[in-house]
N, C-alpha and C positions, 0 to 999 in steps of 0.2 A: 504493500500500500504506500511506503513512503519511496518507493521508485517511484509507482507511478504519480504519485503527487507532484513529486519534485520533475519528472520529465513534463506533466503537464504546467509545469510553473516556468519550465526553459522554452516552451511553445510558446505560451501567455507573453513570455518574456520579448521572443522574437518578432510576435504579430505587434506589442507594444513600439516595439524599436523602429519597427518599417512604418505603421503609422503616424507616430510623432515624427517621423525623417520627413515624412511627405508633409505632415503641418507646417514645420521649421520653413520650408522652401515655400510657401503658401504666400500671397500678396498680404493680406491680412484675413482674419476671423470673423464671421459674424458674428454680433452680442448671441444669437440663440446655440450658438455652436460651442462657445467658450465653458460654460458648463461641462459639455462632453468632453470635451478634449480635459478639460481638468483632473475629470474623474477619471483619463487614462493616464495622465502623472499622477495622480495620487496613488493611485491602483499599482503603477511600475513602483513607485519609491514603496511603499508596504512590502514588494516582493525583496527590494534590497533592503530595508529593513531585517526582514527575513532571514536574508542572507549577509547580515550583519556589513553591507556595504554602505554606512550608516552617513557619510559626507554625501555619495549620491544620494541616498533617501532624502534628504534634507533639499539639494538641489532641486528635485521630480517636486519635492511637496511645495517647495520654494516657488516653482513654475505655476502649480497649479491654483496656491493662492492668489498670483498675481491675474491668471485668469476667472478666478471665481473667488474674490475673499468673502464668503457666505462658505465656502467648503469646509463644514465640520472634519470633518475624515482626515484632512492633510491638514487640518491644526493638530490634530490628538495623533496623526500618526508624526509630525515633525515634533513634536513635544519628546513622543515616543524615542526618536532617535537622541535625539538632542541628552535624554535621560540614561540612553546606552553610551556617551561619551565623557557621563558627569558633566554634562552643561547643568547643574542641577536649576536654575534660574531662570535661564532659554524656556526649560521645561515645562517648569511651572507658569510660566507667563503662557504660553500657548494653550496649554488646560486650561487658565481662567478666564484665557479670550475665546474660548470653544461655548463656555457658560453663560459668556457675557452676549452673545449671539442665539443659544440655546440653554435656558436654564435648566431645562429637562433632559438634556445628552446625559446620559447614564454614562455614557464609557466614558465620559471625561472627568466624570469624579472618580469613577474606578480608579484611572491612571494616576487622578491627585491623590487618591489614598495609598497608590504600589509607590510615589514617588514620594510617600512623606514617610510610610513606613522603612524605605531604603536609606532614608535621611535620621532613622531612630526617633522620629515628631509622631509617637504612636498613638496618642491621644487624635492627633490632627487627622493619620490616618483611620481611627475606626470611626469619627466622623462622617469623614468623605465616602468610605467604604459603604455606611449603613446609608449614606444618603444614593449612592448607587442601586444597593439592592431594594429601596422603598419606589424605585425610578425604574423596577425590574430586571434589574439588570442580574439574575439568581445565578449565577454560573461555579463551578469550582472553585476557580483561579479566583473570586474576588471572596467567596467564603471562606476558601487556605488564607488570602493575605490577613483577613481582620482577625482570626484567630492567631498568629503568628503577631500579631500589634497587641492586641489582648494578653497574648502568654509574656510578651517580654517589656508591656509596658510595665515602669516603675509600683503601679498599682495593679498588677499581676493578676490576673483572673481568671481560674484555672476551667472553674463550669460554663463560663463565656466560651470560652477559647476549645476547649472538648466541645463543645455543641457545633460549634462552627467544622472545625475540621471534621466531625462524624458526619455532619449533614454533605458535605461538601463531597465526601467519600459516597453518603445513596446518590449524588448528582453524579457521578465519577469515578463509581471503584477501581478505571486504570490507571488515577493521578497520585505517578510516583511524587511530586511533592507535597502531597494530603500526607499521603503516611508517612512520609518523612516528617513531616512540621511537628506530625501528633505524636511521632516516635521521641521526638524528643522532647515533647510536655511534657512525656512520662518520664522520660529519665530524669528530667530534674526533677518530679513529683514521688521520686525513688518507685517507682512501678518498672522496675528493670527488664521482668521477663515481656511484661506488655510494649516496652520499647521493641525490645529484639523483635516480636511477631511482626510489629510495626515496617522495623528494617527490612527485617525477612520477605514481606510482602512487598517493598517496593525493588529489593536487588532482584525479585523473583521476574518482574515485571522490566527493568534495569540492570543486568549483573555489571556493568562498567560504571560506574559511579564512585570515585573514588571519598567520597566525602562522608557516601552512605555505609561504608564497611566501616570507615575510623568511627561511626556515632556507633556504630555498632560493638566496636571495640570498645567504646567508651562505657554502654552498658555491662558488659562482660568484665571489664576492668571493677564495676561497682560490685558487681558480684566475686567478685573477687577468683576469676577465672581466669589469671593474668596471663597462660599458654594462649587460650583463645583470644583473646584483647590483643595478643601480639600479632596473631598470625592475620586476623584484621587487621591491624594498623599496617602490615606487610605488606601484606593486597591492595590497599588504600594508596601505600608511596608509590607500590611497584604502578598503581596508573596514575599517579600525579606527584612525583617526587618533590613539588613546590608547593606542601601543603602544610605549612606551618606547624599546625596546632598537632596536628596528627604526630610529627616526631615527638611534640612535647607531651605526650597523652602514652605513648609509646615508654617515653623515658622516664614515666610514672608509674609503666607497668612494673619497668626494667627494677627498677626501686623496689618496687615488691617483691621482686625474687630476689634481691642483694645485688644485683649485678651495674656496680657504680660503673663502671669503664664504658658501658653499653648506655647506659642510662643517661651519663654526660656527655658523650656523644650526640644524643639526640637533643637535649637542650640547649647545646650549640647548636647545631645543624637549624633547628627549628629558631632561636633568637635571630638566627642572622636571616634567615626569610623571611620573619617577622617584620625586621626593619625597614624591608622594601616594600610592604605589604599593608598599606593605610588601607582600613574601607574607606567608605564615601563619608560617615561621621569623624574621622578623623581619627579614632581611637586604635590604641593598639595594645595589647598585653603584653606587659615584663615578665610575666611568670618564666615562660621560658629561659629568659637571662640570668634573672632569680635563680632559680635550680641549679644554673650549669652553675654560678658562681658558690652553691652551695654545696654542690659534689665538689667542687674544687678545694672548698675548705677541708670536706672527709677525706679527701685523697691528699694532698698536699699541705693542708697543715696553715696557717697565717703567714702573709707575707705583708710585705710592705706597701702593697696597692691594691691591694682588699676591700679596705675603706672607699678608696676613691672609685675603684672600678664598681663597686655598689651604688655610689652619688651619681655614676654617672648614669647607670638603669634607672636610679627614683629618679633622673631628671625630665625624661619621657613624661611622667605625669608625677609627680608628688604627692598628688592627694588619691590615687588613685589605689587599691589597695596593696599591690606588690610595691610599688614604691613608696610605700610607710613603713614596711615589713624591710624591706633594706636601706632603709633609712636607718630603722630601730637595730640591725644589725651592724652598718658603719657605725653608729653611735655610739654601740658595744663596742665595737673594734676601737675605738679613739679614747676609749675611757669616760664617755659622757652618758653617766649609767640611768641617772635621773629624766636626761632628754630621749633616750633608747626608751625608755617606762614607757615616756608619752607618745612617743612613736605606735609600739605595741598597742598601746591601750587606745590609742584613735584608730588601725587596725582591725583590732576586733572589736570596733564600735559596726565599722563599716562592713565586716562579713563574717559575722560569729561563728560560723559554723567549719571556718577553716584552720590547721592545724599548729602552722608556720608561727603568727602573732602568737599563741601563747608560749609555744618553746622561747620565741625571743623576752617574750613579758619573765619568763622564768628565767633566763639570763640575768636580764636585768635586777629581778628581785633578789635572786642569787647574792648576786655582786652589792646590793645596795643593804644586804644581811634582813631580806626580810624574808626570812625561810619561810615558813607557814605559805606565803602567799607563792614563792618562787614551788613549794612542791605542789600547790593546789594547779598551777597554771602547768605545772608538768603531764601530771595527770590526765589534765584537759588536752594537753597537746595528744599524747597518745590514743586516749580516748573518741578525739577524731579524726583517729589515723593515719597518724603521723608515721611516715617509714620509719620500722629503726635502726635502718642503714646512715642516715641523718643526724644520730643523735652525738654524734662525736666530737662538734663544738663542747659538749661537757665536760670534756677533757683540760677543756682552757682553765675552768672551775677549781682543778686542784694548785696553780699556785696563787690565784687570786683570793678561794674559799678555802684551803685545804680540808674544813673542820664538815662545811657542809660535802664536799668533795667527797669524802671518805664515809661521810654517815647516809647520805643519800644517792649523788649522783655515781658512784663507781658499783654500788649492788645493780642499781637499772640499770648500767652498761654492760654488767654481767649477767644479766637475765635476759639480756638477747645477745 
């Protein structure tokens, strides 16, 4: 079916080409013709759209507004393009001049709401979205995108968001990215086994996907099935070897089995694509840099740029959680045990439930002799599964603590 879609799209394509050839050469248009001939630039630039020939698309849509600026179709489909090169602006101004002509175009709030959710303005986009579907526009593609805005807006809404994607799936049980979006509500909702079904049904539908095996992996990983989490994240590089997250999801597995050399490998490997690798909101995760600089302490021991090589990962975002956690780490490292605390403790204000921030909060209390609290945030640390391949900065603790060194931290180092 998609041969012949696509040969009948290189036909479409060539009757398009010889037609507008013979316009081009034409004296001029008549007002009643210019419509028609519009709707066959709009119609060509949609096909390169398609085919992600997105400067022509823009050209064809460019031509056809100039002969019909009342052409809904070549606003929302130039927007369209404009949105596949990060013009994110371009974009949005075309959408809202589609409304400003038609307040009832359904597909142009669709498009406002896939281009606000792409933007992380998820509030904006379930909006726009729910203003699409009250406009009928009931499709898949616009019930995945509002549950996907729903699950990862700040005010997170899990029965929204399920509702959407299940409905979306009776409109579409072939839409590999329904089960995907829903696969991975559940993961974060610790429903692990119902992720994996989820996976399973879209690779079943898609076995090349390289993004869908690493979410896969990631489930497996929670289940603590860390051979099967590898050999996904395997599958995953071996089709997209520039996938960031996946080496450092990989090198979290590696962590679980003890295997540091492997493990910091990937958190290299993974920071340094990271770096090249901005979405369209700007954001990018340190964890990865995080990690490798913290296998590098288990393996190598402190050195003299420690400190700074840490300043320089928080300097990516500061406030963001990995870089307060190695903030609160250089701080240890420099002896500024007091400001490490507030580090820590702003840390796990921001994501409680990760393991990193209280081991360093237990440093810090360590060092500042406030035992009680340094073994309660130890505990904590473990307790949310902290590797304890990891835990070998406590070694630093015997000439700084030697007293809590030897009464606490050296039994833990010997119980794993």
């Amino acid at each position: 079916m998609e041969l012949d879609r696509a040969e009948r799209e290189q036909e479409w394509l060539a009757a398009a080409n010889t037609l507008l050839a013979l316009v081009a050469h034409a004296p001029t248009l008549s007002s009643e013709r210019r419509p028609g001939i519009a709707k066959v630039y709009s119609s060509r630039g949609a096909l390169y759209l398609h085919g992600r020939q997105y400067q022509q698309a823009i050209e064809d849509f460019d031509h056809a507004l100039k002969l019909d600026p009342q052409a809904l179709e070549a606003y929302v489909g130039r927007g369209c393009a404009y949105r596949c090169q990060n013009e994110w602006g371009e974009a949005i101004d075309d959408f809202t001049n589609t409304l400003r002509l038609d307040s009832t175009y359904a597909r142009a709030y669709a498009e406002l709401g896939k281009t606000f959710l792409l933007l992380h303005r998820y509030q904006e986009a379930i909006g726009y979205l729910s203003t699409a579907i009250t406009h009928n526009l009931k499709t898949a593609e616009v019930y995945t995108n509002r549950g996907v805005a729903w699950r990862d807006c700040p005010e997170s809404n899990y029965t929204h968001a399920l509702a959407d994607f299940t409905y979306a799936l009776s409109l579409d049980p072939q839409s590999v990215e329904t089960y995907v979006e829903r696969g991975i509500l559940y993961r974060r909702h610790e429903q692990y086994q119902k992720a994996i079904d989820d996976f399973n049904s879209a690779l079943k539908l898609n076995d090349t996907l390289a993004s869908v095996y690493a979410q896969r992996g990631r489930a497996y990983r929670k289940l603590e099935r860390y051979q099967k989490a590898i050999t996904d994240f395997d599958r995953a590089l071996d089709l997209n070897p520039t996938l960031p997250w996946a080496y450092e999801q990989r090198g979290i597995a590696y962590l679980r089995l003890n295997d540091l050399n492997q493990a910091r490998f990937d958190f290299i490997r993974g920071w340094k694509l990271d770096l090249t690798d901005v979405d369209p909101a700007g954001s990018l995760t340190m964890n990865a840099g995080w990690m490798a600089e913290w296998a590098r302490m288990c393996q190598e021991g402190r050195d003299a740029g420690m400190a700074e090589r840490l300043e320089t990962i928080a300097k990516v975002d500061p406030q963001q959680y990995e870089g307060l956690v190695c903030l609160a780490a250089a701080l240890w490292l420099r002896g500024h045990f007091n400001k490490s605390l507030e580090k820590a403790e702003e840390a796990l204000q921001k994501e409680p439930n990760e393991w990193d921030a209280p081991f360093w909060r237990c440093m810090a209390c360590a060092s500042l002799h406030h035992d009680t609290e340094a073994q309660e945030a130890m505990h904590e640390a473990l307790r949310k599964g902290m590797p304890p391949i990891l835990l070998t900065p406590l070694h630093w603790l015997e000439e700084k603590r030697p007293d809590f060194y030897e009464q606490y931290a050296l039994p833990i180092l010997r119980s794993f």
